[in-house]
PDB file of N, CA, C and O in Angstrom:
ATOM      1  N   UNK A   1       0.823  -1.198   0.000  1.00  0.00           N
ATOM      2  CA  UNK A   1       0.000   0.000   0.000  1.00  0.00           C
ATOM      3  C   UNK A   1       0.863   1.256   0.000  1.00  0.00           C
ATOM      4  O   UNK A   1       0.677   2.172  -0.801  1.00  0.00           O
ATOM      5  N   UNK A   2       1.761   1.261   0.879  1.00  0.00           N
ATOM      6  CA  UNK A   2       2.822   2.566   0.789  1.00  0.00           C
ATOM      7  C   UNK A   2       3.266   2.891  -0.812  1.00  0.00           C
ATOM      8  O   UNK A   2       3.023   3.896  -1.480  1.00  0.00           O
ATOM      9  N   UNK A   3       4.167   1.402  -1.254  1.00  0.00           N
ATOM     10  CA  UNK A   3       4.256   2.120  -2.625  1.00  0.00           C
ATOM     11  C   UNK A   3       3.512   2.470  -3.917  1.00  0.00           C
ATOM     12  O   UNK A   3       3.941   2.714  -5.045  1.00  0.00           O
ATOM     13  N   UNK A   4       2.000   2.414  -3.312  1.00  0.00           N
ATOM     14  CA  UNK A   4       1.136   2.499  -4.208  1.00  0.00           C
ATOM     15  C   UNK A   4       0.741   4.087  -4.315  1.00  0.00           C
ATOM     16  O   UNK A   4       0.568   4.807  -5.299  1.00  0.00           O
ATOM     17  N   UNK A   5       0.670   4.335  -2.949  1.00  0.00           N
ATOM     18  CA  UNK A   5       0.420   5.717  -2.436  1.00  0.00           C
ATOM     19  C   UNK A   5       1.409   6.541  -2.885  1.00  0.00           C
ATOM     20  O   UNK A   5       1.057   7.589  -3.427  1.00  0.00           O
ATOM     21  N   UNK A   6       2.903   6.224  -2.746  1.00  0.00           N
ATOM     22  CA  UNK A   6       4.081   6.823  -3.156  1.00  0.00           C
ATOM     23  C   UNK A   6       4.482   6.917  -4.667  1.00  0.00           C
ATOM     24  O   UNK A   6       5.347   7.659  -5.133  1.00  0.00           O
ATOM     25  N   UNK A   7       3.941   6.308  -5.131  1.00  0.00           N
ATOM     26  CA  UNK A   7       3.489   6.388  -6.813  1.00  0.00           C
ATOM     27  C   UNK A   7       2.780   7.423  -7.515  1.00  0.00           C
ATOM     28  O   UNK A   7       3.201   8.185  -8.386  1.00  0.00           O
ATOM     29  N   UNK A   8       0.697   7.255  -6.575  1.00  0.00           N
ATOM     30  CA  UNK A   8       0.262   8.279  -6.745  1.00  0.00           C
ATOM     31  C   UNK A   8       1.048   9.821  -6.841  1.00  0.00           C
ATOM     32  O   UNK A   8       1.050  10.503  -7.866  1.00  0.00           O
ATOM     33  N   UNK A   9       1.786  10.254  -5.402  1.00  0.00           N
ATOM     34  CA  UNK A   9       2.454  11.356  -4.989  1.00  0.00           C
ATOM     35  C   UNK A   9       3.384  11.885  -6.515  1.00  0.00           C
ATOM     36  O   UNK A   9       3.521  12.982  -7.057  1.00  0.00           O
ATOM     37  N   UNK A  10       3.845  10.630  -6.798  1.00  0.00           N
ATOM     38  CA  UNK A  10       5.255  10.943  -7.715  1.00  0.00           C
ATOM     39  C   UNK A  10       4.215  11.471  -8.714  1.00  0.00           C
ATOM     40  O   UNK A  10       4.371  12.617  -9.136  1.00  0.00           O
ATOM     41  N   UNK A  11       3.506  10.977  -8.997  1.00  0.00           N
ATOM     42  CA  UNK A  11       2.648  10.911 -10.329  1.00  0.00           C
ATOM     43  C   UNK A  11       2.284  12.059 -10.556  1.00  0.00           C
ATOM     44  O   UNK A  11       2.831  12.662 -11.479  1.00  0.00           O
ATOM     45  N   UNK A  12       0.922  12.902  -9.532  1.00  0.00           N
ATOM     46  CA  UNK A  12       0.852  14.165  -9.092  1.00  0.00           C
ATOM     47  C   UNK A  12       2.318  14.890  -9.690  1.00  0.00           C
ATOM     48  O   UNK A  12       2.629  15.236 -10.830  1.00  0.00           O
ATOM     49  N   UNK A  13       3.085  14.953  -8.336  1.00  0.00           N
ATOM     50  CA  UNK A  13       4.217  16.358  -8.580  1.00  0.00           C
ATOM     51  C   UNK A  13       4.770  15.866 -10.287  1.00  0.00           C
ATOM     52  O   UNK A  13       5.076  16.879 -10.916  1.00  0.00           O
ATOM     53  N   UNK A  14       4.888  15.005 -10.837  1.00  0.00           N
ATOM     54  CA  UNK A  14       5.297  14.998 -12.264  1.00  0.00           C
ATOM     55  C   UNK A  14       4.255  15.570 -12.966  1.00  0.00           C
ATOM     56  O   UNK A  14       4.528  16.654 -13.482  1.00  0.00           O
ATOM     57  N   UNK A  15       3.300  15.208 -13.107  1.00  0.00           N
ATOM     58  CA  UNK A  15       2.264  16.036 -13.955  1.00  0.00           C
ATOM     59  C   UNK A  15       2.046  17.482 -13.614  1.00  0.00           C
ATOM     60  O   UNK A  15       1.538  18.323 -14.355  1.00  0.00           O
ATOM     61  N   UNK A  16       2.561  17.685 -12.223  1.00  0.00           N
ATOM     62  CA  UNK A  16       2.256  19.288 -12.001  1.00  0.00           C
ATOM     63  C   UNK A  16       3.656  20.122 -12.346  1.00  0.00           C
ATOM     64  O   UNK A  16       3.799  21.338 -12.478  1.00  0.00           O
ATOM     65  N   UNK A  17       4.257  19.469 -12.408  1.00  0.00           N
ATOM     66  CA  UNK A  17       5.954  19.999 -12.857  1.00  0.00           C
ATOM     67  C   UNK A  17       6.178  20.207 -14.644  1.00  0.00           C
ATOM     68  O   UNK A  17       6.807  21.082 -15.237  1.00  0.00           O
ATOM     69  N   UNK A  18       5.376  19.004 -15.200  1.00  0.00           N
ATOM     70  CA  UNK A  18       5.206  19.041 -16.577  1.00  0.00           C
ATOM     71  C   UNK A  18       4.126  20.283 -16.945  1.00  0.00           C
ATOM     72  O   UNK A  18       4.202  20.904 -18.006  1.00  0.00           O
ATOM     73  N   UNK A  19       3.086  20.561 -15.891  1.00  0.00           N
ATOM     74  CA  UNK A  19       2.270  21.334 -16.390  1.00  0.00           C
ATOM     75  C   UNK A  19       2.645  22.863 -16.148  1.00  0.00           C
ATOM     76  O   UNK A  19       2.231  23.844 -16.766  1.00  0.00           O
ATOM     77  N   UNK A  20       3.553  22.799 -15.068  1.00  0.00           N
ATOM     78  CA  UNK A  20       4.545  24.630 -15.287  1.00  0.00           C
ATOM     79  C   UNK A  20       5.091  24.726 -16.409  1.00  0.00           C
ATOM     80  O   UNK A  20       4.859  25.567 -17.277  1.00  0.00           O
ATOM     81  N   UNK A  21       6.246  23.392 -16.436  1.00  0.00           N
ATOM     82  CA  UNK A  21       6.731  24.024 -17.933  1.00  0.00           C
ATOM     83  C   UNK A  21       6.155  24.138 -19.149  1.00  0.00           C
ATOM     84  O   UNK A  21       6.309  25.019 -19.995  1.00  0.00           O
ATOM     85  N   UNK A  22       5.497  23.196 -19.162  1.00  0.00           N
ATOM     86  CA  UNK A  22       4.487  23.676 -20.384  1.00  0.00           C
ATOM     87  C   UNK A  22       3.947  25.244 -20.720  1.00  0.00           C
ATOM     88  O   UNK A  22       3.993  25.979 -21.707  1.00  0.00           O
ATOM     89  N   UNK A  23       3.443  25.339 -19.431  1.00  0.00           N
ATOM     90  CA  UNK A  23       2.666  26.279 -19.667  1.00  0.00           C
ATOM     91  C   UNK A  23       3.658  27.864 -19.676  1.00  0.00           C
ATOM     92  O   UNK A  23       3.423  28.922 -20.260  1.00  0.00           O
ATOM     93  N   UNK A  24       4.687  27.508 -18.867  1.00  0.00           N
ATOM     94  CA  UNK A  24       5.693  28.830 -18.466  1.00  0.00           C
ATOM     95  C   UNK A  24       6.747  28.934 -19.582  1.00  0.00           C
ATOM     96  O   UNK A  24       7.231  30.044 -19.804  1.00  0.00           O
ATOM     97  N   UNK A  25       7.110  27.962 -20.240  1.00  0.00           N
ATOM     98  CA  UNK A  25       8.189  27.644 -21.060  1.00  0.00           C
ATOM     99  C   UNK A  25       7.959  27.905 -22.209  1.00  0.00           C
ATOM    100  O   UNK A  25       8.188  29.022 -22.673  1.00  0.00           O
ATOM    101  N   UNK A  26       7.407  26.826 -22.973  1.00  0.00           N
ATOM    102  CA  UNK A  26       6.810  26.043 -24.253  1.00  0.00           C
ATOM    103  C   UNK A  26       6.154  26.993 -25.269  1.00  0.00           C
ATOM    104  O   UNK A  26       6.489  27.228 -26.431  1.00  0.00           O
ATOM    105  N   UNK A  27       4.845  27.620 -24.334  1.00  0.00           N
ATOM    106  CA  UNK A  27       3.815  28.001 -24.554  1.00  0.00           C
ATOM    107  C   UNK A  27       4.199  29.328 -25.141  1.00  0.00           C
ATOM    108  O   UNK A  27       5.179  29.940 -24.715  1.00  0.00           O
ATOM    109  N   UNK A  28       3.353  29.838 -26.229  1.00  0.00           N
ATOM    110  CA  UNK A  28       3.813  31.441 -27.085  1.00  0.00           C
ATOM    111  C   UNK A  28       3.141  31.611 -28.195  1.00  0.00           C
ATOM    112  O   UNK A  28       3.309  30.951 -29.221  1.00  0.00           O
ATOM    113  N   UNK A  29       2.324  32.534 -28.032  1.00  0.00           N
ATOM    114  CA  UNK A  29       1.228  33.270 -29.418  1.00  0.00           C
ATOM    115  C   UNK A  29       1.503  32.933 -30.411  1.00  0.00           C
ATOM    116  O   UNK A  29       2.717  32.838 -30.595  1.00  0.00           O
ATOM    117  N   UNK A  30       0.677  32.605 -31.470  1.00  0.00           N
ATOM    118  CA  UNK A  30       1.048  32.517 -32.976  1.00  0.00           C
ATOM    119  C   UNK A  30       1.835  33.602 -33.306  1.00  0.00           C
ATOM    120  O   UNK A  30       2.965  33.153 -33.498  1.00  0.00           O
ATOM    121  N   UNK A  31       1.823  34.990 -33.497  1.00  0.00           N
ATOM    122  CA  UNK A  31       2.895  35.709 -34.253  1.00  0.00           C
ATOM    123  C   UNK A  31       4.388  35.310 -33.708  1.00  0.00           C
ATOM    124  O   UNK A  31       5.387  35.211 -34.421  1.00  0.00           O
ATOM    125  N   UNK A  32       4.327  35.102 -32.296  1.00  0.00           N
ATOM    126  CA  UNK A  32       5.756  34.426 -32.048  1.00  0.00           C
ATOM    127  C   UNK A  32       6.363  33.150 -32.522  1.00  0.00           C
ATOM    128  O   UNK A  32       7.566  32.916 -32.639  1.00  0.00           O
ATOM    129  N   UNK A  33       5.491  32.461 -32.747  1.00  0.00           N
ATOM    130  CA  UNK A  33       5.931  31.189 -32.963  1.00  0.00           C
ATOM    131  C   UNK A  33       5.670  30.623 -34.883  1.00  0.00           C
ATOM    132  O   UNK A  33       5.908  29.467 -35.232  1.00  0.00           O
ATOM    133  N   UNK A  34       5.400  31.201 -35.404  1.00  0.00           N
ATOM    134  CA  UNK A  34       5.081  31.415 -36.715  1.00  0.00           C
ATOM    135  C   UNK A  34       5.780  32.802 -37.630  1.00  0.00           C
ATOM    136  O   UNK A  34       5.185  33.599 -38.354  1.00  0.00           O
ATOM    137  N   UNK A  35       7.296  32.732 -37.274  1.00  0.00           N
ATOM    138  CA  UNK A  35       7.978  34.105 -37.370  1.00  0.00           C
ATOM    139  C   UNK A  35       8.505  33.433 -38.686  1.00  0.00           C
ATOM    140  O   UNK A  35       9.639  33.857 -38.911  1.00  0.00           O
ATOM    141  N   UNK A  36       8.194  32.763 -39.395  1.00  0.00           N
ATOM    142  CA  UNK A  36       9.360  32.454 -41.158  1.00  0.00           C
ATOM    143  C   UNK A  36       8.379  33.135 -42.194  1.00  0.00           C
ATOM    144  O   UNK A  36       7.302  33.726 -42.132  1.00  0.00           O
ATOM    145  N   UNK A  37       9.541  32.655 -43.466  1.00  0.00           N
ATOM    146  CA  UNK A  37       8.893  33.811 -44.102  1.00  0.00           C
ATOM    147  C   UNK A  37       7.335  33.472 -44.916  1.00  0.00           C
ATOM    148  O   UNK A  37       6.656  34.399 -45.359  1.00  0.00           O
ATOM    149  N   UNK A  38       6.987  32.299 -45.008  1.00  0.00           N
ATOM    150  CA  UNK A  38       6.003  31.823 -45.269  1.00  0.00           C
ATOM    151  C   UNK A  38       4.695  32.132 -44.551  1.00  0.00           C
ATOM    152  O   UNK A  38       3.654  32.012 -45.197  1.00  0.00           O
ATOM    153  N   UNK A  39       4.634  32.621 -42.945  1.00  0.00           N
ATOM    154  CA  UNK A  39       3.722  32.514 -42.395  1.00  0.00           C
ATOM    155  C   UNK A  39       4.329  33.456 -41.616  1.00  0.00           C
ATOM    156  O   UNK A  39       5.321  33.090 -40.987  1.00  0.00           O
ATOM    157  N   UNK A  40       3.816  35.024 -41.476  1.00  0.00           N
ATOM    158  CA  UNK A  40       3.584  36.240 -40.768  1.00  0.00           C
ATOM    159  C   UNK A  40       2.348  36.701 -40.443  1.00  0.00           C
ATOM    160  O   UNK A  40       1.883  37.728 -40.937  1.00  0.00           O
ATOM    161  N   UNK A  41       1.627  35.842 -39.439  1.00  0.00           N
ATOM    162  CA  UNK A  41       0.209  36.997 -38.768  1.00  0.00           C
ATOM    163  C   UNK A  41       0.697  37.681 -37.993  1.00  0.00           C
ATOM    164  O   UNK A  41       1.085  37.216 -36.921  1.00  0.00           O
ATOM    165  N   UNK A  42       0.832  39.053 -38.314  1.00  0.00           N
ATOM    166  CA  UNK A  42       0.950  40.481 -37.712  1.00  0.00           C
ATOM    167  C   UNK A  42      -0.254  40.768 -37.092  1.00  0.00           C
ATOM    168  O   UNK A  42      -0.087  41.476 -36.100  1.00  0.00           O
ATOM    169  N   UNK A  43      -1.643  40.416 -37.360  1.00  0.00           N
ATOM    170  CA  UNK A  43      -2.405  41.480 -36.897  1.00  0.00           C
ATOM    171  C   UNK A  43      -3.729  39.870 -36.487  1.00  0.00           C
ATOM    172  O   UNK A  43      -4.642  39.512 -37.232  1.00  0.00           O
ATOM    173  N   UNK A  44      -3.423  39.355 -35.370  1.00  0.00           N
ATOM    174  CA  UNK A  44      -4.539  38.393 -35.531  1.00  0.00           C
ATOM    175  C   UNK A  44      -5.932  38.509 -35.471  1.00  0.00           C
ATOM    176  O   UNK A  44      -6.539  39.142 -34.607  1.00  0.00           O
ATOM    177  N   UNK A  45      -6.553  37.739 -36.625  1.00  0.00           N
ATOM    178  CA  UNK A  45      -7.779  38.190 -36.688  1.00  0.00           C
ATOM    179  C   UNK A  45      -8.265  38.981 -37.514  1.00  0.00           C
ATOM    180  O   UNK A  45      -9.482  39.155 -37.583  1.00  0.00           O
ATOM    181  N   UNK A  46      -7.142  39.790 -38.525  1.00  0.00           N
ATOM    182  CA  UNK A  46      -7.054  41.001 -39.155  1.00  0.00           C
ATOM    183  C   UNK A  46      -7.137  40.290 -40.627  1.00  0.00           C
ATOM    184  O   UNK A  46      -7.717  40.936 -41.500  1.00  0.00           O
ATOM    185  N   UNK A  47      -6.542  38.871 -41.006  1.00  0.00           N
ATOM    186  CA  UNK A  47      -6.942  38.419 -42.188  1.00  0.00           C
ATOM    187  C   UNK A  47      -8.016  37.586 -42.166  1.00  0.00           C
ATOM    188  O   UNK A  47      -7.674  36.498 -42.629  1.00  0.00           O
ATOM    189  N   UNK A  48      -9.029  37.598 -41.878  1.00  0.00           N
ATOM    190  CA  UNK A  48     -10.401  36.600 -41.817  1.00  0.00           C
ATOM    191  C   UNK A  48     -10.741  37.104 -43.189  1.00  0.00           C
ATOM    192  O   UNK A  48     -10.275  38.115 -43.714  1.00  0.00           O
ATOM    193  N   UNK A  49     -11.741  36.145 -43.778  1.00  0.00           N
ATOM    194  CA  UNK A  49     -12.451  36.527 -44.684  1.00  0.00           C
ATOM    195  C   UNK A  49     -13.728  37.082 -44.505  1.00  0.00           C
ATOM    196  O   UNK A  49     -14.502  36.349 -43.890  1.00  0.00           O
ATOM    197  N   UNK A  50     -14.155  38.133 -44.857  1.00  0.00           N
ATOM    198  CA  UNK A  50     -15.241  39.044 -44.553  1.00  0.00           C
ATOM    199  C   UNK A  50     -16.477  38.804 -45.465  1.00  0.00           C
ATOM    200  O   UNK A  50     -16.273  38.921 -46.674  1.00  0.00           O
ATOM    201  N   UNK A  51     -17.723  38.487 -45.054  1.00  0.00           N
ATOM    202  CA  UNK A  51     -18.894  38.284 -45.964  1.00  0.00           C
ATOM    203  C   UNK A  51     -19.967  39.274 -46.084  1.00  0.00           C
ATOM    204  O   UNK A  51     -20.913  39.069 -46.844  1.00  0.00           O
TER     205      UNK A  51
END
């Protein structure tokens, strides 16, 4: 039972450690992350097609 419990624990703080960096690290707006020369949204939202 202990190392079942001690599993859970690990399990937790890994998924919550994966989920900082994800989110603190990783994570970054399309104009940042879409900077080549093929694909520049400058203005998001600004090229939709209008009806």
């Amino acid at each position: 039972m202990k190392a079942f419990i001690a599993a859970i624990v690990v399990a937790v703080a890994v998924a919550a450690g994966a989920a900082y960096v994800l989110d603190n690290r990783f994570q970054m707006t399309s104009p940042e992350a879409f900077t080549t020369e093929g694909a520049r949204p400058n203005s998001p939202g600004g090229n939709l097609v209008q009806f």
